[in-house]
ROTIKOL-909968 format. One record per residue (C-alpha): residue number from 1; residue in three letters; x negated, y, z negated. Coordinates in Angstrom, 1 decimal, always signed. Each point is the difference from the previous one (the first is absolute). Layout:
% ROTIKOL-909968
sevex i->NUM aa->ala x->X y->Y z->Z
...
END
This chain:
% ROTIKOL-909968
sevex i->1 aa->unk x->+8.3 y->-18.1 z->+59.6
sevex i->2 aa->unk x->+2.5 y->-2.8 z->+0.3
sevex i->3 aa->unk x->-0.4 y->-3.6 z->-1.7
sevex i->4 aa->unk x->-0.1 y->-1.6 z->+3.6
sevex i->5 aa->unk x->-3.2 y->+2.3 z->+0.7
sevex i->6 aa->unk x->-1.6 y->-1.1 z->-3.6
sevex i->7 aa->unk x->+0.0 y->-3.3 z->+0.7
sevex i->8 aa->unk x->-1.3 y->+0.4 z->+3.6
sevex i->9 aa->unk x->-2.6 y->+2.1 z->-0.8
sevex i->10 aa->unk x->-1.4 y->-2.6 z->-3.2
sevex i->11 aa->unk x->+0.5 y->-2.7 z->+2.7
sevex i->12 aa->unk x->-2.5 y->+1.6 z->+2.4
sevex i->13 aa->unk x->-2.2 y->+0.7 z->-2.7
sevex i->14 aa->unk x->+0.5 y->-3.9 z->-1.2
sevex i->15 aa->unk x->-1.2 y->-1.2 z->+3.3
sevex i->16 aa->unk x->-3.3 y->+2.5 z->+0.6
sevex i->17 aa->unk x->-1.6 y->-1.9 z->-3.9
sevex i->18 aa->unk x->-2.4 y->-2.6 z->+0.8
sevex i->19 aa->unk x->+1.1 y->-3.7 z->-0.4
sevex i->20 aa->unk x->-1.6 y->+0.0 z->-3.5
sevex i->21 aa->unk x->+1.8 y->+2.9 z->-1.3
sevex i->22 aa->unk x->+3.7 y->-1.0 z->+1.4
sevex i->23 aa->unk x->-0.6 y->-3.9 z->-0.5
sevex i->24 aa->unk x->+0.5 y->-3.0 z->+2.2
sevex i->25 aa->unk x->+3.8 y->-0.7 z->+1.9
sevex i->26 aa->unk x->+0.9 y->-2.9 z->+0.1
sevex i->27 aa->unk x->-1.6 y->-1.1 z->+3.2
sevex i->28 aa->unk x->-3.1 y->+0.4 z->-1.4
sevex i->29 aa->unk x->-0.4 y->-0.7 z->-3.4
sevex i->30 aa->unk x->-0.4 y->-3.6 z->-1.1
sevex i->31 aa->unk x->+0.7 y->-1.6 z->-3.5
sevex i->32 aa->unk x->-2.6 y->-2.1 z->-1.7
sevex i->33 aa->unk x->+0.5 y->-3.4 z->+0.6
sevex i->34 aa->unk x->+0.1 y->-1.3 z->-3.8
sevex i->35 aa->unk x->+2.0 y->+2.5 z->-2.2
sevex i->36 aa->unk x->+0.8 y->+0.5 z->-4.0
sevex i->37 aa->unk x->+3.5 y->+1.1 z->-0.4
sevex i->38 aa->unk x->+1.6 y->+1.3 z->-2.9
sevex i->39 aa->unk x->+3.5 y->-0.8 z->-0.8
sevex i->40 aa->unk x->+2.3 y->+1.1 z->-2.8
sevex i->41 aa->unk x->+0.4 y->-2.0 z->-3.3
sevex i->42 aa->unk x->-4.3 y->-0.2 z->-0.3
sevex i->43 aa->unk x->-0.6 y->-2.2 z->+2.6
sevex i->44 aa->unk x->-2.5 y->+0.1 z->+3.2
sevex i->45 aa->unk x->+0.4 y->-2.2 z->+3.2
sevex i->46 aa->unk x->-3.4 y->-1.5 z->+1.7
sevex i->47 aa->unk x->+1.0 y->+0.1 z->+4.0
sevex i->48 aa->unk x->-1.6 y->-0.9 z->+2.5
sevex i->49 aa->unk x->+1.4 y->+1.5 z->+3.6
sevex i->50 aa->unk x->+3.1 y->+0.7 z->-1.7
sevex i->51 aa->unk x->+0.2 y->-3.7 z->-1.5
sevex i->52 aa->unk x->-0.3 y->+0.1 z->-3.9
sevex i->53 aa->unk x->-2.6 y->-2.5 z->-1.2
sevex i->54 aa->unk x->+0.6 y->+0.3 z->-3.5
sevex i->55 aa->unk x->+1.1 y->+2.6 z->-2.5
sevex i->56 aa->unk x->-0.8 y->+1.2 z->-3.4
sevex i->57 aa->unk x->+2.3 y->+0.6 z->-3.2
sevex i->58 aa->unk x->-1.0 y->+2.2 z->-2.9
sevex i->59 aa->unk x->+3.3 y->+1.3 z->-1.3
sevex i->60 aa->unk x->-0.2 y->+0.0 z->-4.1
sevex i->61 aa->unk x->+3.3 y->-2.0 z->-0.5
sevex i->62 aa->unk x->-2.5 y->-3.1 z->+1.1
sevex i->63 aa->unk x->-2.5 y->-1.0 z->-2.6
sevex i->64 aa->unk x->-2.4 y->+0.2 z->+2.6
sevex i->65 aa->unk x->-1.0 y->+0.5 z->+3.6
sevex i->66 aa->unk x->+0.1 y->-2.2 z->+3.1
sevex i->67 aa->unk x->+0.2 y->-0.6 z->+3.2
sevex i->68 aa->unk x->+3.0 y->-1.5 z->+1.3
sevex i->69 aa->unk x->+0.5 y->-1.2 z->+3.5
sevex i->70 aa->unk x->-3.0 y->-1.0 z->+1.1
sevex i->71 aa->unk x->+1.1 y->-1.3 z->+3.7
sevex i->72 aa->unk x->-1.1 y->-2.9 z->+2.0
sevex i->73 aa->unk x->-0.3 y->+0.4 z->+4.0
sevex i->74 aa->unk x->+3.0 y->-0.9 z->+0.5
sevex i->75 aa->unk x->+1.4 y->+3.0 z->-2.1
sevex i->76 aa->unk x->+1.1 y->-2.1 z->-3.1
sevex i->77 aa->unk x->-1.2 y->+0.4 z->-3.2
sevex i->78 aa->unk x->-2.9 y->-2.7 z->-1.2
sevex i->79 aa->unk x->+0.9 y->+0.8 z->-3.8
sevex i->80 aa->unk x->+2.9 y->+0.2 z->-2.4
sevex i->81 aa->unk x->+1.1 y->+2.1 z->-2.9
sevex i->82 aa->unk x->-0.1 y->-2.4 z->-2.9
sevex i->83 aa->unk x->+0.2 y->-4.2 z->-0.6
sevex i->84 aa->unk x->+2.7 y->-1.7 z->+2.0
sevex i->85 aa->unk x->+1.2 y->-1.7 z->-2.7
sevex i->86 aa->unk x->-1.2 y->+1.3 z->-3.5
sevex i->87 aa->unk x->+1.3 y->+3.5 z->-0.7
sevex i->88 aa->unk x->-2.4 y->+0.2 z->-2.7
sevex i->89 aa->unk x->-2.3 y->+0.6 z->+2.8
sevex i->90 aa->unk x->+1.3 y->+3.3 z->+1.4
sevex i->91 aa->unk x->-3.5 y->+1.4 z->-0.9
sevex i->92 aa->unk x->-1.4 y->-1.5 z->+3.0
sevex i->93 aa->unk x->+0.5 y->+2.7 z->+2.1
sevex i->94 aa->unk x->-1.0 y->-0.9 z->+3.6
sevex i->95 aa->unk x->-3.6 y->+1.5 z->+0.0
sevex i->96 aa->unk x->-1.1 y->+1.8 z->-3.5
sevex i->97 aa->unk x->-2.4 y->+1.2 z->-2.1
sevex i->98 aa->unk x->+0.3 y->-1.8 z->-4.2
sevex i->99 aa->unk x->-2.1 y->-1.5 z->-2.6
sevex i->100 aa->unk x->+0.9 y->-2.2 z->-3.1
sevex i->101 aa->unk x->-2.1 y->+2.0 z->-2.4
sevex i->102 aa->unk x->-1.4 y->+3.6 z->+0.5
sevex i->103 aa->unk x->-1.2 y->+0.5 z->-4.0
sevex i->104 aa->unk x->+2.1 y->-2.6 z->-1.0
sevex i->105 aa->unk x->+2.9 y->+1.6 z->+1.3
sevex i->106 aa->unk x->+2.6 y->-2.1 z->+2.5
sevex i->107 aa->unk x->-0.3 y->+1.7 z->+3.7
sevex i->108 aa->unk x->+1.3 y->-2.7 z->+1.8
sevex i->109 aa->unk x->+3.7 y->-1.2 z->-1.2
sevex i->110 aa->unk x->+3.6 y->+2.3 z->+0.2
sevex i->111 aa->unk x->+0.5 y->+1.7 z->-3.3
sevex i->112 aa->unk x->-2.9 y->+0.6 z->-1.9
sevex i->113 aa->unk x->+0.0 y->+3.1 z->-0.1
sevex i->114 aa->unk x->-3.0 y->+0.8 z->+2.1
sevex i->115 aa->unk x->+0.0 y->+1.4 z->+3.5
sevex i->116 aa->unk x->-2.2 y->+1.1 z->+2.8
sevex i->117 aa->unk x->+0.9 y->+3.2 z->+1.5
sevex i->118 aa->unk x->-1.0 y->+1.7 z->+3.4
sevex i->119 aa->unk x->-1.5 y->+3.2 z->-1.5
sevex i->120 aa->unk x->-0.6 y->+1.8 z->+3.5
sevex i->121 aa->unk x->-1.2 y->-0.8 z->+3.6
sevex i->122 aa->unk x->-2.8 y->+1.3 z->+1.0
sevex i->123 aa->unk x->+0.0 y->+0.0 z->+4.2
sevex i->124 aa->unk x->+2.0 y->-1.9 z->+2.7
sevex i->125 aa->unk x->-1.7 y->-0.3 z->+2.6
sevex i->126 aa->unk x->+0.9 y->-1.1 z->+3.3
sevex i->127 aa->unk x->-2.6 y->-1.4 z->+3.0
sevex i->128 aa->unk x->-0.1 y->-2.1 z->+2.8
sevex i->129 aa->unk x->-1.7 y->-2.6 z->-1.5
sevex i->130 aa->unk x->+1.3 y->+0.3 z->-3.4
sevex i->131 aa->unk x->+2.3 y->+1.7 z->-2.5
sevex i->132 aa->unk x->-1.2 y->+0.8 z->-3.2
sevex i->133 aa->unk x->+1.8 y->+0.2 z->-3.3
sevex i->134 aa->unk x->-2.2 y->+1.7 z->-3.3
sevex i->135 aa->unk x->+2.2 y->+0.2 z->-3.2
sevex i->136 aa->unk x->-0.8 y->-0.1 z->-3.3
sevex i->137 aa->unk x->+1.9 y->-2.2 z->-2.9
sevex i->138 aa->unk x->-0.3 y->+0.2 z->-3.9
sevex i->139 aa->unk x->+0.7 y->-2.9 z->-2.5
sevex i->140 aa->unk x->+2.5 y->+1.2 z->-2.8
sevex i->141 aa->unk x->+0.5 y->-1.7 z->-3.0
sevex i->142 aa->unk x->+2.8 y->-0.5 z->-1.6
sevex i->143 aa->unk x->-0.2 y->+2.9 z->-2.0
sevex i->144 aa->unk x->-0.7 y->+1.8 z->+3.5
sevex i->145 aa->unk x->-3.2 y->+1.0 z->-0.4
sevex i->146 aa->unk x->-2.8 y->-1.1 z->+3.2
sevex i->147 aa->unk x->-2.3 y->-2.5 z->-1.4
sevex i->148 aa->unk x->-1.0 y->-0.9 z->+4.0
sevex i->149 aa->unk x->-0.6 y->+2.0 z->+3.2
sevex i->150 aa->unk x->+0.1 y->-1.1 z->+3.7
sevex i->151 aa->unk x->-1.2 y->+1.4 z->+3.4
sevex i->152 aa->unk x->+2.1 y->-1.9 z->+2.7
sevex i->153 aa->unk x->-0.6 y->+0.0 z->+3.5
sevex i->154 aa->unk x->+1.7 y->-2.1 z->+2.4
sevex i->155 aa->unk x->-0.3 y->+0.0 z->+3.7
sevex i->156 aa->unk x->+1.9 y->-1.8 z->+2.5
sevex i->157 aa->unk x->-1.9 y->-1.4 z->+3.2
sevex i->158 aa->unk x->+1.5 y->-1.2 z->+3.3
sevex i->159 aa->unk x->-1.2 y->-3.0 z->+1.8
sevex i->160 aa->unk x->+1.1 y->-1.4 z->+3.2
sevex i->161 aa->unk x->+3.7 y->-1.3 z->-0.1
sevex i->162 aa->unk x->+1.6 y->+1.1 z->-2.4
sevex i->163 aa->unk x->-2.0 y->-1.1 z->-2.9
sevex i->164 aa->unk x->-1.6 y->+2.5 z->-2.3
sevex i->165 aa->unk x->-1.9 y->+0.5 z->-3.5
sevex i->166 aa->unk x->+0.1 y->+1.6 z->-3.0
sevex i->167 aa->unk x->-3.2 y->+0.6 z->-1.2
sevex i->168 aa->unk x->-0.2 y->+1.3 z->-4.1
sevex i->169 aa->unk x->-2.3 y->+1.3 z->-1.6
sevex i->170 aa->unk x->+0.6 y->+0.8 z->-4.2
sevex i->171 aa->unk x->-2.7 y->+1.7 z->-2.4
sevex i->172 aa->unk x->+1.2 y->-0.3 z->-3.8
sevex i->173 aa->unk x->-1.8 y->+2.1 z->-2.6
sevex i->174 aa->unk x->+1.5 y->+1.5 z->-3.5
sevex i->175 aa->unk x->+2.2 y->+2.5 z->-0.6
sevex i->176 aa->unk x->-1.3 y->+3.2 z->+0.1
sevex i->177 aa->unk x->-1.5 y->+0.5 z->-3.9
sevex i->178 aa->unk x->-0.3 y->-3.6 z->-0.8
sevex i->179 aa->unk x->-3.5 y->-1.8 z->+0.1
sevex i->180 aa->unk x->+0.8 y->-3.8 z->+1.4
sevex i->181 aa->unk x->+3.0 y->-1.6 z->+1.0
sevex i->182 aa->unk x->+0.1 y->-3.9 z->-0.1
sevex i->183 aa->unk x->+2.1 y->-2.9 z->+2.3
sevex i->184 aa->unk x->+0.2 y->-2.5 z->-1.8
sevex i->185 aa->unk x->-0.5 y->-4.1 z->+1.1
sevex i->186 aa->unk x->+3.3 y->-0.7 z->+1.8
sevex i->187 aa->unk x->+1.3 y->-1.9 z->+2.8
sevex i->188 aa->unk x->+2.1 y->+2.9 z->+1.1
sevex i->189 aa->unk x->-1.3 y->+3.2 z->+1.5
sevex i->190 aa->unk x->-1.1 y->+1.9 z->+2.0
sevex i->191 aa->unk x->+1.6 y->-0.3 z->+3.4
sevex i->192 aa->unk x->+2.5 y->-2.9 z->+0.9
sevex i->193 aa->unk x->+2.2 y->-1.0 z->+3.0
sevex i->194 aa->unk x->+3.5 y->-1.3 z->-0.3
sevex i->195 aa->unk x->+1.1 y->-1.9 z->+3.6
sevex i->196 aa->unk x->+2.8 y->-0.5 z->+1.0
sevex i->197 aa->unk x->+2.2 y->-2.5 z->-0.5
sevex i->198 aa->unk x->-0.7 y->-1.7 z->+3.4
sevex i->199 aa->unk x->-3.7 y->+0.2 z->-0.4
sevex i->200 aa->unk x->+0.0 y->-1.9 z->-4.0
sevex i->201 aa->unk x->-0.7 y->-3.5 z->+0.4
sevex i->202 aa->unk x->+2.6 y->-0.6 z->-3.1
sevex i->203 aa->unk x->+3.0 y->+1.9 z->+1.4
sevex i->204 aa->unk x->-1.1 y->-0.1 z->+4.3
sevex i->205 aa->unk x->-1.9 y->-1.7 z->+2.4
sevex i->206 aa->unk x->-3.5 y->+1.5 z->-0.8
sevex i->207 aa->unk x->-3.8 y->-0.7 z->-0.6
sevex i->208 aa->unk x->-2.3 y->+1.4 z->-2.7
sevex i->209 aa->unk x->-3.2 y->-0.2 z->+1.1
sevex i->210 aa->unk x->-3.9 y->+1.4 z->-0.9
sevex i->211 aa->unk x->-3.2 y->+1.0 z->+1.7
sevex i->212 aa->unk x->-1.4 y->-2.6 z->-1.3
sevex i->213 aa->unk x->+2.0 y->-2.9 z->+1.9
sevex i->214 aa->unk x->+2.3 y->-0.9 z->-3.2
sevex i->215 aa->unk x->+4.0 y->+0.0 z->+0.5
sevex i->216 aa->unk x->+2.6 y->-0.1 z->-2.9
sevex i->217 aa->unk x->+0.0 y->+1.7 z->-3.6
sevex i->218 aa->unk x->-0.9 y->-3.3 z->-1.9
sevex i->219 aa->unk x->-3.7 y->+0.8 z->+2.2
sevex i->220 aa->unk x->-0.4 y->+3.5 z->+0.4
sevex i->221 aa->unk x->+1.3 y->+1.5 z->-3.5
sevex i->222 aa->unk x->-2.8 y->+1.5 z->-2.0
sevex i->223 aa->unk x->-2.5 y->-0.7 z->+2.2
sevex i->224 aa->unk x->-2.2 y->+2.8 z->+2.1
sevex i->225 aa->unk x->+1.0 y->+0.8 z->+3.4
sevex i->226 aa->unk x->-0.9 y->+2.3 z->+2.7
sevex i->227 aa->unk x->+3.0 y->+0.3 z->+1.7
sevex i->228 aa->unk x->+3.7 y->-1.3 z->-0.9
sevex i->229 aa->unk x->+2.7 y->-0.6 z->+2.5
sevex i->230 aa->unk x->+3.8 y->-1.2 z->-0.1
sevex i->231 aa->unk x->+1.6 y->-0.4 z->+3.4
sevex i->232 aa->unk x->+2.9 y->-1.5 z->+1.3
sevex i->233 aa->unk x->+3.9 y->+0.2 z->+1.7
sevex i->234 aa->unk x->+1.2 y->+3.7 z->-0.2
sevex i->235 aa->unk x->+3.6 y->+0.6 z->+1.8
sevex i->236 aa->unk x->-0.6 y->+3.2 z->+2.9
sevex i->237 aa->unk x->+2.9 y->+1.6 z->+1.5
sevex i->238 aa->unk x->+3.9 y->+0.7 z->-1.5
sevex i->239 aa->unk x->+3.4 y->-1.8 z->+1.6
sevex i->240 aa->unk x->-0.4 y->-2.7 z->+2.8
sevex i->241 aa->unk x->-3.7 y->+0.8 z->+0.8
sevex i->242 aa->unk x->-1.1 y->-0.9 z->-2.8
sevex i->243 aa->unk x->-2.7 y->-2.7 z->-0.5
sevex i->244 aa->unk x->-3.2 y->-1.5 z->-2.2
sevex i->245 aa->unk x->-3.4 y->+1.2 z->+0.4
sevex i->246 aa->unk x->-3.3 y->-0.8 z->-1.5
sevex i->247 aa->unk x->-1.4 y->+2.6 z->-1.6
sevex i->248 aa->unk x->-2.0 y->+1.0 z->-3.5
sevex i->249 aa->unk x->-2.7 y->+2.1 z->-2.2
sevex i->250 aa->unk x->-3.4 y->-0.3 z->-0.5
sevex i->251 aa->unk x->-1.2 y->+1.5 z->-3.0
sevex i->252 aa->unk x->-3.8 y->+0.7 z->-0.1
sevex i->253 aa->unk x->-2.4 y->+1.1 z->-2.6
sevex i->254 aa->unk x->-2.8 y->+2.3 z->+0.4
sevex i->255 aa->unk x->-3.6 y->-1.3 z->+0.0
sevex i->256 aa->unk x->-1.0 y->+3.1 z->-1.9
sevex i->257 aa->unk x->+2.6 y->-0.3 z->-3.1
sevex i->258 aa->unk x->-1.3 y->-1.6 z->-3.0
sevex i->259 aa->unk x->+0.5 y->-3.8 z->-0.7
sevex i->260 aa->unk x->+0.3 y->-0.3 z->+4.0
sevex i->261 aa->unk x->+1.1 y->-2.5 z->+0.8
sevex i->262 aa->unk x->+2.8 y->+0.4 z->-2.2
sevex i->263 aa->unk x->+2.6 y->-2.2 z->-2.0
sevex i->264 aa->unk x->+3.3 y->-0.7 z->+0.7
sevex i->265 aa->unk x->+3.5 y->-0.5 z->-1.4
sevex i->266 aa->unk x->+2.4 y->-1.1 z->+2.3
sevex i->267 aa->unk x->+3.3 y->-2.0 z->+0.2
sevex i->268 aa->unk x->+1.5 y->-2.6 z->+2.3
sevex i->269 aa->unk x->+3.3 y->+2.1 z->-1.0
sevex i->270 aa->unk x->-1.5 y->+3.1 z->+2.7
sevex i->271 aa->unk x->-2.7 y->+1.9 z->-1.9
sevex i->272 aa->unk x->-3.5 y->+1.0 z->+0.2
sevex i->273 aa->unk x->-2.3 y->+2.2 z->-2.0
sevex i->274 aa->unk x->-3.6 y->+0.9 z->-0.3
sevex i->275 aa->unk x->-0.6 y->-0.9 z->-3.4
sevex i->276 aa->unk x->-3.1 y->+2.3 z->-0.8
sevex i->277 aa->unk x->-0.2 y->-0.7 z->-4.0
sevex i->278 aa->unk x->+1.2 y->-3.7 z->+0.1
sevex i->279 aa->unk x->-3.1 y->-1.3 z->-2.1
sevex i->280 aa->unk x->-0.8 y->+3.3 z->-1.5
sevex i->281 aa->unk x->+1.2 y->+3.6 z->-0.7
sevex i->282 aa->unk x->-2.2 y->+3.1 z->+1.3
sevex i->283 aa->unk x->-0.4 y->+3.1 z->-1.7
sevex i->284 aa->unk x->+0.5 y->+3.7 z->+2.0
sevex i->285 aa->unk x->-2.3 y->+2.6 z->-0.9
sevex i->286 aa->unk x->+0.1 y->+3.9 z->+1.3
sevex i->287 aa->unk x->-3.6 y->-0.7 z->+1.1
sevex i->288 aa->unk x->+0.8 y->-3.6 z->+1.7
sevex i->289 aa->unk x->+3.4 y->-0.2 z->+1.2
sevex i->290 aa->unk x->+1.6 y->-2.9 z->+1.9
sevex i->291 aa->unk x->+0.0 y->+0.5 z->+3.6
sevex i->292 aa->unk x->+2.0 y->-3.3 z->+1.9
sevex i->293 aa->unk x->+0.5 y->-0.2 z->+3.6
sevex i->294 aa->unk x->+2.5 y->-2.4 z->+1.3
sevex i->295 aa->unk x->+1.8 y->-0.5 z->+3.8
sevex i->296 aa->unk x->+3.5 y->-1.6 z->+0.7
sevex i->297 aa->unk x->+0.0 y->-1.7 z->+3.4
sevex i->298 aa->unk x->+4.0 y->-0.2 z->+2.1
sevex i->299 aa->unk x->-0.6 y->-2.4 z->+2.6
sevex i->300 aa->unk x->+1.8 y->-2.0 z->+2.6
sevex i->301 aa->unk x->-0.4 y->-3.6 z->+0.5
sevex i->302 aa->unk x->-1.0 y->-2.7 z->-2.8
sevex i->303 aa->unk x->-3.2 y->-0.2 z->-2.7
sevex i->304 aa->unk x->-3.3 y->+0.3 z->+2.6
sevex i->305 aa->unk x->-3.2 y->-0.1 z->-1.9
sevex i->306 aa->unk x->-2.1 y->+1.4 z->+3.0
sevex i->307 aa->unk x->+2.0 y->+3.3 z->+0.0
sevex i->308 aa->unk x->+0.3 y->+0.5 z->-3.9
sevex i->309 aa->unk x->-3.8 y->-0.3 z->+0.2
sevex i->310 aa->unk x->-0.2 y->+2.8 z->+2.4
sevex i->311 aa->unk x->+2.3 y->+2.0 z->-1.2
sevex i->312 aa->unk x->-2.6 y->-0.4 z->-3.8
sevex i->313 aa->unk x->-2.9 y->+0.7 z->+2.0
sevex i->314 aa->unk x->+1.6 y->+3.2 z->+1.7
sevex i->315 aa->unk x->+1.1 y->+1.0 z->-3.7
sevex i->316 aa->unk x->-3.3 y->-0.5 z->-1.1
sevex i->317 aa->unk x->-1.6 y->+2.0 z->+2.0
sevex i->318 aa->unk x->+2.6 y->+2.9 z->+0.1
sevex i->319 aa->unk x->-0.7 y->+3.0 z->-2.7
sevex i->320 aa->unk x->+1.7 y->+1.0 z->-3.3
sevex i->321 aa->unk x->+2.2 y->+3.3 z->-0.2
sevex i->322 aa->unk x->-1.4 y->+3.0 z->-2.3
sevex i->323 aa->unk x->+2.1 y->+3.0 z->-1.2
sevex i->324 aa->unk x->-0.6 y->+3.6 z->-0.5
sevex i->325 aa->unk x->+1.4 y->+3.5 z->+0.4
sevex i->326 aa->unk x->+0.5 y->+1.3 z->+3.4
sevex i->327 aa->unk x->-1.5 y->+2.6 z->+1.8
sevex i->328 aa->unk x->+2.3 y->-0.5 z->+2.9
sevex i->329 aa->unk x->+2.7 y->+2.9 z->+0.4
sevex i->330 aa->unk x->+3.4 y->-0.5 z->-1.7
sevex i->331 aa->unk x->-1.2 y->-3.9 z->-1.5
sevex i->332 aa->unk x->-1.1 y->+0.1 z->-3.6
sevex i->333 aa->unk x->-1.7 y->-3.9 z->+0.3
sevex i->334 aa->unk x->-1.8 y->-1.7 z->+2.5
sevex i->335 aa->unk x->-0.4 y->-3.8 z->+0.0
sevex i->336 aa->unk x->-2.3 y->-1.3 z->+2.3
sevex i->337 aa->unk x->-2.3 y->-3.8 z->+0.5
sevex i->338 aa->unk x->-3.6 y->+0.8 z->-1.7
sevex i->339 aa->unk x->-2.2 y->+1.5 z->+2.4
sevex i->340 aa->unk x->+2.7 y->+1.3 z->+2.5
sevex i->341 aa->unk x->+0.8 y->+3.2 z->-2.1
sevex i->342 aa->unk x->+1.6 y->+2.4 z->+2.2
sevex i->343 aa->unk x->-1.9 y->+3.7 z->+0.9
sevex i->344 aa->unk x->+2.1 y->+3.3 z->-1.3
sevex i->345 aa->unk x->+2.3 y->+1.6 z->+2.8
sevex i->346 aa->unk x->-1.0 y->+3.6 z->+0.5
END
């Protein structure tokens, strides 16, 4: 039998399968709407409709992970990798998990000898309401052994316009074989927000300002907040078209974490973070790890206290993410909001 009458007859037998067993063409099949894509050199782009929203960095030459754009509406990154004019600074790494003292040991500045590490991911999950990011991370000191491990998931939400959020969600408990872990009081840690250069009030034309009404670092730093925000100019566009819009992050935290409503460090130099052990350190147990749940508003337009309030309340009332072996086909983790836990395919 001839090659030409090979492929004709697998062709017919091709087209007589069901639609399940030969797949969807192209006419038919549509993507999800918010996608997790992998790229080469460890890194995984949030999209939304083919638009990346933010993306995530965990190759080992960094000290640690982060996420690096995180876009505005207008397609322009609201944060910056490190301090516009201290280079001492280059730890600031647009949006990143750190803390000054985990055991006594530096997790926050460049060459310590410390490192955070992505260890493995456990699902990417794509949806139309949401994509869905679980990893895991271990805390190495700097004799490389894990003193700390953390669950990460991150999931990207769209909203009307081009504005998005990143919602996070970290749980922190020992190493595997070690009884208690312990952050110690800091300013620093755990999750912090460099802007960018346009957005600082010191180096740009922006606005720090808190749920609670106050504007400027001289009245907001150390004390509790809801929500933080930093808006202001951002340039949109490249060549002749392009132009200053307003723009900025809101970054909320969770009524559920401990010491709700957080303190915070931030800078009239373009930085914010939720400073969970300002006053005092916290001790990690295996029995009673740290679970923290925070959300990263991109919106258009200036500071509006009405819509960061709704935005808290929807936050609020939306649930945490669990993780767990799979009993899906071909996925070896689920992640999934409590209560929503999906039934096994047959």
């Amino acid at each position: 039998m001839t090659r030409t009458c090979l492929l004709s007859l697998a062709f017919s037998f091709f087209t007589l399968l069901p639609p399940a067993a030969r797949g969807q063409d192209a006419a038919t099949y549509l993507p999800d709407r918010v996608e997790l894509i992998p790229l080469p050199d460890h890194q995984v782009s949030f999209q939304v409709d083919g638009v990346e929203a933010t993306r995530w960095h965990f190759d080992p030459k960094y000290p640690r992970p982060f996420f690096y754009p995180f876009n505005g509406p207008s397609g322009s990154t609201l944060t910056r990798m490190g301090h516009p004019g201290a280079q001492n600074h280059d730890h600031h790494r647009s949006i990143w998990f750190a803390h000054n003292k985990v055991n006594g040991l530096n997790f926050w500045a460049e060459g310590t000898g410390t490192a955070i590490r992505q260890k493995f991911w456990y699902r990417y999950r794509d949806g139309e309401k949401e994509a869905v990011m679980a990893s895991v991370l271990g805390w190495y000191d700097t004799e490389g052994k894990e003193i700390m491990e953390q669950d990460l998931v991150a999931a990207t939400i769209p909203l009307e316009n081009g504005e998005h959020l990143l919602e996070i969600q970290i749980t922190m408990r020992p190493a595997a074989g070690s009884a208690e872990v312990t952050l110690n009081q800091t300013n620093f840690g755990l999750l912090a927000v460099r802007v960018a250069k346009t957005l600082s009030n010191t180096f740009g034309g922006g606005q720090l300002t808190s749920s609670e009404g106050l504007t400027g670092e001289e009245s907001i730093f150390g004390k509790p907040a809801r929500w933080m925000n930093y808006s202001g100019p951002v340039p949109a566009g490249i060549g002749t078209g392009r132009k200053m819009v307003t723009e900025g992050i809101t970054f909320f935290d969770h009524p559920e974490n401990p010491r709700y409503p957080t303190a915070w460090h931030v800078r009239a130099d373009g930085w914010m973070g939720a400073a969970f052990c300002l006053s005092e350190g916290h001790t990690i147990t295996a029995a009673t790890p740290l679970i923290l749940r925070y959300l990263l508003h991109s919106h258009a337009g200036a500071y509006d206290a009405d819509r960061a309030s709704a935005v808290a309340q929807a936050f609020a009332t939306r649930r945490g993410f669990e993780i767990a072996k799979s009993k899906q086909p071909h996925r070896q983790f689920e992640v999934w909001r409590h209560g929503e836990k999906p039934a096994p395919e047959e």
